[in-house]
N, C-alpha and C positions, 0 to 999 in steps of 0.2 A: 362882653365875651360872645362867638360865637354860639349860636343854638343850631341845631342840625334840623332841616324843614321837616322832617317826618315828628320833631318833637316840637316844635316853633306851633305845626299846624295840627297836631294832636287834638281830636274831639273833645271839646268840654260838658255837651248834651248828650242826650240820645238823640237829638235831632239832628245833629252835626255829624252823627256818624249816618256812610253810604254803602248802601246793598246792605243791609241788613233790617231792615223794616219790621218784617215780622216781628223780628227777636225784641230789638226798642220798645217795637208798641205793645208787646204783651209786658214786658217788666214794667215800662211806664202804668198802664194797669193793677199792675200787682201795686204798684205804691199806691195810686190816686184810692184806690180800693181796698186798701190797708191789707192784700194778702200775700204779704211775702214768707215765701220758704225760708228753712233755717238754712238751706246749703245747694247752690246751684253749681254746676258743671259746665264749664264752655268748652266746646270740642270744635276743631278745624284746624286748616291750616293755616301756616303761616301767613302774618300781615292782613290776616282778614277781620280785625275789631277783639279779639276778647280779651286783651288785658286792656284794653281801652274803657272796654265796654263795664269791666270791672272796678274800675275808678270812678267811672260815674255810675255805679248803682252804691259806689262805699258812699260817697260824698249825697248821693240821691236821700239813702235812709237814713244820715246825721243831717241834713239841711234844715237850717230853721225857717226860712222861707222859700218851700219849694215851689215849683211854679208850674201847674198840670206835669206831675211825674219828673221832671225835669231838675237838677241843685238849679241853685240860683246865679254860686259863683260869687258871689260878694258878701256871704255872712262872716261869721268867724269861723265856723264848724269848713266851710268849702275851702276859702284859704290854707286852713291848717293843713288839709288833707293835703290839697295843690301843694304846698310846698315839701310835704312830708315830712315834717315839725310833728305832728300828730300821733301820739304812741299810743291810740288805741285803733289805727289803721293799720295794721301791717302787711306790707309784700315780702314774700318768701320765695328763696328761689329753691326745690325739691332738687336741682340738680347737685347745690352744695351745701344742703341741708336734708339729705334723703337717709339717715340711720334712724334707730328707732329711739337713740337718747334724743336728738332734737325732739320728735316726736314730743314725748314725752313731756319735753320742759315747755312746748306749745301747749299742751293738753294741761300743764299745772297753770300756766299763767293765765288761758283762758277762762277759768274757774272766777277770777277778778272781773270787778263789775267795771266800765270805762269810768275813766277819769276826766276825760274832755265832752265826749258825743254822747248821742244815746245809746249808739250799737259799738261792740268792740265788733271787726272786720277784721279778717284773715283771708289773703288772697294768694294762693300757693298756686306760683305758676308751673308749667312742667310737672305734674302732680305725679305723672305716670312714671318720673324716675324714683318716687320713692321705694326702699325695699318691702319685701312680702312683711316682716315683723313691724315695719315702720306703718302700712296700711292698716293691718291689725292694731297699731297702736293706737291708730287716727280712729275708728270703728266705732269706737261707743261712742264717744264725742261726738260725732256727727249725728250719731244714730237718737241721742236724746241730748243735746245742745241746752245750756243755758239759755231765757229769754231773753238775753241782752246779747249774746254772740250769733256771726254771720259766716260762714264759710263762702267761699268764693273759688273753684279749684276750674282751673285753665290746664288744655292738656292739648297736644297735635296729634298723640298717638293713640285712641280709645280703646286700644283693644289692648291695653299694657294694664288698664286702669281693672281692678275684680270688679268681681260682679255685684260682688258685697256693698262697695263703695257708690256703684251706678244705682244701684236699686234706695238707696237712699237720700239720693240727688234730683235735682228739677235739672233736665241736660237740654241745653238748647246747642245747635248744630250751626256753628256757623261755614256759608257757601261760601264761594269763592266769588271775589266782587265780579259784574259785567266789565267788558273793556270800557261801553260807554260809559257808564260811571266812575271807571279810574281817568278816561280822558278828561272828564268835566274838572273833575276835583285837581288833574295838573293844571288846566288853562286856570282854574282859579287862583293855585299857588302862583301859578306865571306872574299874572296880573298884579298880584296882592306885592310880587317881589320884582316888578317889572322888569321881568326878563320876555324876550323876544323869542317864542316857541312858536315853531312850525308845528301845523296841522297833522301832518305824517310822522314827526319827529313823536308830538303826543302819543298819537294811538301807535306806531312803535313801538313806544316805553310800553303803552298798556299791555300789548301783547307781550312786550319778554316777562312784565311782571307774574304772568299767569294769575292774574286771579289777587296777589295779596298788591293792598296799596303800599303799604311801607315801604316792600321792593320800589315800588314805579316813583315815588319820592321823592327814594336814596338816590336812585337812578338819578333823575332829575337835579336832584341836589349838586351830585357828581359832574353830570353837564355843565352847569351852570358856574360852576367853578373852574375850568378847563375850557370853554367855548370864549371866545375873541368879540362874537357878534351873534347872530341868529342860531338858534339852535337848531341843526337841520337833522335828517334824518344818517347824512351822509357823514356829520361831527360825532352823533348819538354813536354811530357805528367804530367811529376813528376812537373816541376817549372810553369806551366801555370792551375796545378791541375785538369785536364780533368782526366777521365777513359782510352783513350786508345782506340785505333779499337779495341785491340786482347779482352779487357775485358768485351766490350761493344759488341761484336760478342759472345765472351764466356755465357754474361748474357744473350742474345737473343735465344740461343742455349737452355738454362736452361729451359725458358720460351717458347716455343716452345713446350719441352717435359713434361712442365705440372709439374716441377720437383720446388716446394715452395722451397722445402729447399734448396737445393743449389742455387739457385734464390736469395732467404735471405743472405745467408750465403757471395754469392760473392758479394751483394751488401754489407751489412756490412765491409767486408775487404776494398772495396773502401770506404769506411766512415770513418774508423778509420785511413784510410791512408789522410784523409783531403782533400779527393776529395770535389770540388761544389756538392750540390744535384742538383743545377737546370742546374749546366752541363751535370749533370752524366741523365736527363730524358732528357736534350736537344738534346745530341748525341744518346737515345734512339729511341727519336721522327724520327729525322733525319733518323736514316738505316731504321726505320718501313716504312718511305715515301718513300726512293730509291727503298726498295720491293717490296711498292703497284706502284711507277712507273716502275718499268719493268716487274711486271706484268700485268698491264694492257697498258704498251707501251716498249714491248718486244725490239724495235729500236730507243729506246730513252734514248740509253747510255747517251748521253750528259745532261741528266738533271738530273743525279743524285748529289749528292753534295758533295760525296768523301770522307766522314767519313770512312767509309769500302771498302776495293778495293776490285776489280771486282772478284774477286776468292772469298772471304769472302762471299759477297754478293750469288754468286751462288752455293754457301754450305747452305744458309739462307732460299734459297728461296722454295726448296719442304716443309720446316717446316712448314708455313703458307697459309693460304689460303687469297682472298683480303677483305673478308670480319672481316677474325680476325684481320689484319692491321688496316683496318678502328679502330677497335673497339680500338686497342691497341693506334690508334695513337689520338683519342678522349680522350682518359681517361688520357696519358701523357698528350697532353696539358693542358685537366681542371685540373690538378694537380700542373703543372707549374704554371698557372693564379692563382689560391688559394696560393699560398706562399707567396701572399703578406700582406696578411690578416690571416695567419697560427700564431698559437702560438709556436706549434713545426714539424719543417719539418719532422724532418727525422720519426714521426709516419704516416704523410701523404704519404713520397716514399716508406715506407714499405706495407700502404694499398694499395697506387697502385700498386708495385711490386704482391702481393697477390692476385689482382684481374687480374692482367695481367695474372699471371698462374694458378689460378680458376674460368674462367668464369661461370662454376657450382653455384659458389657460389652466383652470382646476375643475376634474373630473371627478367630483363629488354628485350624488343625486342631485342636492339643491341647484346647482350649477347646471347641470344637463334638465333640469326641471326649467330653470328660467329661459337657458334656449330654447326648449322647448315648446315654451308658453309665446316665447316672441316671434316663432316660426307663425306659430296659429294665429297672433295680431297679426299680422302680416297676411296672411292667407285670410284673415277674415274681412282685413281692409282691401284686397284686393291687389295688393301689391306685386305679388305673387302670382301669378296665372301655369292654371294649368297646360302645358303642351298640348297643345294641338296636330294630329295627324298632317301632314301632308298628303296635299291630292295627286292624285296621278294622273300624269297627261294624257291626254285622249286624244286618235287622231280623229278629225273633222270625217262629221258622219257624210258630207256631202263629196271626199274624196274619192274618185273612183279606184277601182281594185285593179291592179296591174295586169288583167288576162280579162277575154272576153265571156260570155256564159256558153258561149262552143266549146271553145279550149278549156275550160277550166278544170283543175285536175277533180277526179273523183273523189267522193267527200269518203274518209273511213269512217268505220263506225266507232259513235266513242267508247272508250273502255268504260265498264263500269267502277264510279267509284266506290270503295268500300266502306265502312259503314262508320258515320264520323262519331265522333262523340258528342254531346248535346253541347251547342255553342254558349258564351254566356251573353248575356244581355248585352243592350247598351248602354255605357253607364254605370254598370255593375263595380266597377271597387267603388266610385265617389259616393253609389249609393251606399254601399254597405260601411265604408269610414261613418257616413252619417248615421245609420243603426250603431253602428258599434258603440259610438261617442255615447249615446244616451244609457249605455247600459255597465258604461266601465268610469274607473277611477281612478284617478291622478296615481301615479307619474304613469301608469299604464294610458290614459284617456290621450294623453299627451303625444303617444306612440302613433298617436292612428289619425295622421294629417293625408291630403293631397296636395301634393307638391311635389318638386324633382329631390331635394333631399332628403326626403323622410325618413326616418329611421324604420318603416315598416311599408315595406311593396307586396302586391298580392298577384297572385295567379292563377287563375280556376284553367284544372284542365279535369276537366267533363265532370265528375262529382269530387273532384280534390281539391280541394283552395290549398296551395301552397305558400307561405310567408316567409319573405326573404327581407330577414332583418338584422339591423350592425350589432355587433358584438355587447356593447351595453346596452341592448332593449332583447337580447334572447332571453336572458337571465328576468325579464320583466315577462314577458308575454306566453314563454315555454311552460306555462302551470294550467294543469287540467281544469283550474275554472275559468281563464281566459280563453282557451283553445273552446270550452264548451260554448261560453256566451257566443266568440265569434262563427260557431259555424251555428248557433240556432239562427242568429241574424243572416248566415249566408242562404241557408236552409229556408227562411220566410221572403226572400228575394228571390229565388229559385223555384222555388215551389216542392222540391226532393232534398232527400238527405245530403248534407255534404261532408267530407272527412277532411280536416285542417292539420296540416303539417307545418313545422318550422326547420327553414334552413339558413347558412349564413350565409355572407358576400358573397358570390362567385363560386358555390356548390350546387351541382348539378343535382337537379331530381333523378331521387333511386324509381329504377323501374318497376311496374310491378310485376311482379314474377311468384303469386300467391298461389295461381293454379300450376305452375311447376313446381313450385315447394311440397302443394298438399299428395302431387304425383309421386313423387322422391319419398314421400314419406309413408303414400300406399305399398309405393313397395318393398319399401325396408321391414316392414311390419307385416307382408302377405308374398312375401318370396313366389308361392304356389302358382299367380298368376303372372308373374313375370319369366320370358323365354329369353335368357340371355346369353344362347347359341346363335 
């Protein structure tokens, strides 16, 4: 009969089990050194060793000849257990044994000394589904244990488990394995099953496993049943029905360049090839999150999660800015969540794909935040150049003048001009954009670019900075402590007070007419001096 490879190659030491070192070599300790607890806790997650780990510490403390910490595996006590013929071993599953009469009738029968080992063992995995009266039940038991019983309680969620129950346990934590060590432990299964596994096909698996081996295994196991010849990375993709790095890179590339159609188009080819949709936005989700972490933690290679390798990835990353990530990685997951309650998916991964590559198309902050943000990658790469004046022709100073200095007519004199208002610098908005940025915050920071579309233009006419901004940035910048900051910033480039006003598109500056107003209103109030015959 068949065996399934994650049970075929199930650790039978502590030395056999991978990425968890620590945890092995202190229990191996507690045996060699006769100081074992009455009741240990394994906490992690899934496929990372602890009901593994728990099998071999039952068989550890009944072995009659163990061997530095380690069962032997060939006495009668290890057998018994391995086959689980053994009725002073038991595993319990808390998910369909979680009321308080199991409890209970655990708690009478543990009272009995074994009948086969030295220790009776009790391994209750899922501990954290039992009820509140069923932990209570479990409580004193634990708490002062027979010399002959062993609790063993396995959990993935620790913070289900009271406090009561933690406080009386030895808890060891198991991590999440390395990719390197899930790759080793496939090539070794390969080998041992002489199957033909690619390099990338491995560490592939390692990476979708995240962390537990039993996934990366099954994986493999499933491969290996379904693959013709070599297990490549491009088969891994076709029988486990994912998208792929290359085509989940290629979609992100499409969507980057704003390009719906072929955004559609390549999604649809993975649709009709029967990919998942909720893998095909899950591996989306995933590279948008590797890119917004190294963009904003540049040496934080190790936390990305390996769907796209590192070259992929640094092809991906001048596309986006962190703020379209954000936006992109919002809208997969609310899209993901809604599939459960979806009539038809694949109209809801087409709307997202479409919104992914027209943020134009919805006028929400988030959305006018990522344009935003890509206007300013843009301008910060250079892309974007600001206008430049045109010169004015000049005629050749070496031109003679059409009349002689005899005839030439009489110069007038020039009129005097009158008296201008103080000009502004040179330079003045790009420097003051740059003061302003340092002293404001998102989505307002965002407002205040150099470039021909900006959504905020300025105008100094003599101490007035006027802002002529589009209709979704008035409602942003029109607040007395923006207006404040930007004229202290215009005020320290100037060197004098400045007063900041806001207007929209295509509104003309009101004049001012403040000493006519205050005249109008001497008089209304002091008639006496007014002769209006």
């Amino acid at each position: 009969m068949y065996q399934a490879l994650y049970r075929k190659y199930r650790p039978q030491t502590f030395d056999d089990v991978v990425g968890q070192l620590n945890i092995t070599q202190t229990l191996k300790n507690q045996l060699i050194n006769n100081r074992l607890s009455h009741a240990y806790l394994f906490t992690g997650t899934r496929g990372t060793g602890k009901t593994t780990c728990a099998k071999i510490l039952a068989k550890a403390v009944n072995c009659l000849e163990p061997i530095d910490g380690n069962p032997c595996n060939r006495c009668a006590a290890c057998r018994s257990i391995d086959s689980g013929s053994c009725m002073d071993v038991l595993e319990i599953d808390a998910a369909s044994n979680n009321g308080v009469d199991n409890v209970r009738s655990l708690r009478d029968e543990a009272m009995y000394s074994p009948a086969e080992v030295k220790k009776r063992v009790y391994i209750v995995d899922e501990v954290h589904m039992l009820s509140n009266s069923a932990f209570n039940a479990l409580l004193k038991i634990i708490e002062e244990p027979p010399a002959h019983l062993l609790f063993i309680l396995a959990t993935t969620e620790l913070h289900k488990v009271p406090v009561t129950i933690l406080s009386r346990c030895q808890r060891f934590s198991f991590r999440r394995i390395l990719p390197e060590d899930i790759v080793d432990r496939l090539n070794y299964i390969a080998y041992r099953e002489q199957l033909e596994l690619e390099t990338d096909a491995a560490a592939f698996l390692a990476r979708l496993a995240d962390g537990g081996m039993r996934d990366a295994v099954s994986m493999l196991d499933q491969c290996a049943s379904a693959a013709s010849g070599e297990i490549t990375t491009d088969e891994v993709c076709r029988i486990l029905g994912l998208a792929g790095t290359r085509k989940t890179a290629e979609l992100l590339l499409t969507i980057g360049a704003h390009d719906t159609a072929s955004a559609l188009q390549i999604f649809n080819g993975q649709y009709a090839e029967g990919k998942d949709l909720s893998a095909m936005l899950d591996e989306l989700c995933s590279v948008c999150r590797d890119l917004l972490m190294l963009k904003t933690a540049p040496k934080g290679v190790g936390m990305v999660s390996g769907i796209c390798t590192q070259q992929e990835l640094q092809s991906l990353m001048p596309k986006f800015s962190p703020g379209e990530l954000l936006r992109m990685t919002s809208i997969l997951r609310e899209t993901a969540l809604g599939f459960s309650a979806s009539a038809n998916r694949r109209i809801d991964a087409e709307l997202c794909i479409i919104r992914l590559c027209e943020p134009e198309a919805v006028m929400d902050l988030e959305s006018l935040n990522a344009r935003l943000s890509r206007l300013e990658n843009k301008v910060a790469n250079g892309v974007i150049a600001a206008p430049q004046p045109a010169l004015q022709e000049q005629a050749p100073l070496d031109e003679a003048p059409p009349w002689d200095d005899d005839d030439a007519p009489p110069l007038e004199p020039m009129p005097e001009e009158p008296k201008s208002k103080p000009a502004a610098p040179s330079g003045f908005w790009p420097k003051l954009v740059e003061r302003v940025r340092t002293v404001l915050k998102p989505p307002v920071l965002g407002m205040f670019v150099v470039s021909d579309g900006a959504p905020v233009k300025g105008a100094l006419d003599g101490d007035v900075l006027t802002l002529e901004a589009m209709p979704f940035a008035i409602a942003q910048i029109n607040k007395p402590p923006v207006l404040q900051a930007v004229g202290e910033c215009a005020a320290a480039i100037l060197g004098r007070p400045v007063k900041v006003t806001v207007i929209g598109p295509g509104q003309k500056k009101q004049a001012n007419n403040e000493g006519f107003a205050r005249l109008i209103q001497f008089g209304e109030q002091h008639p006496e001096f007014v002769d209006f015959e």
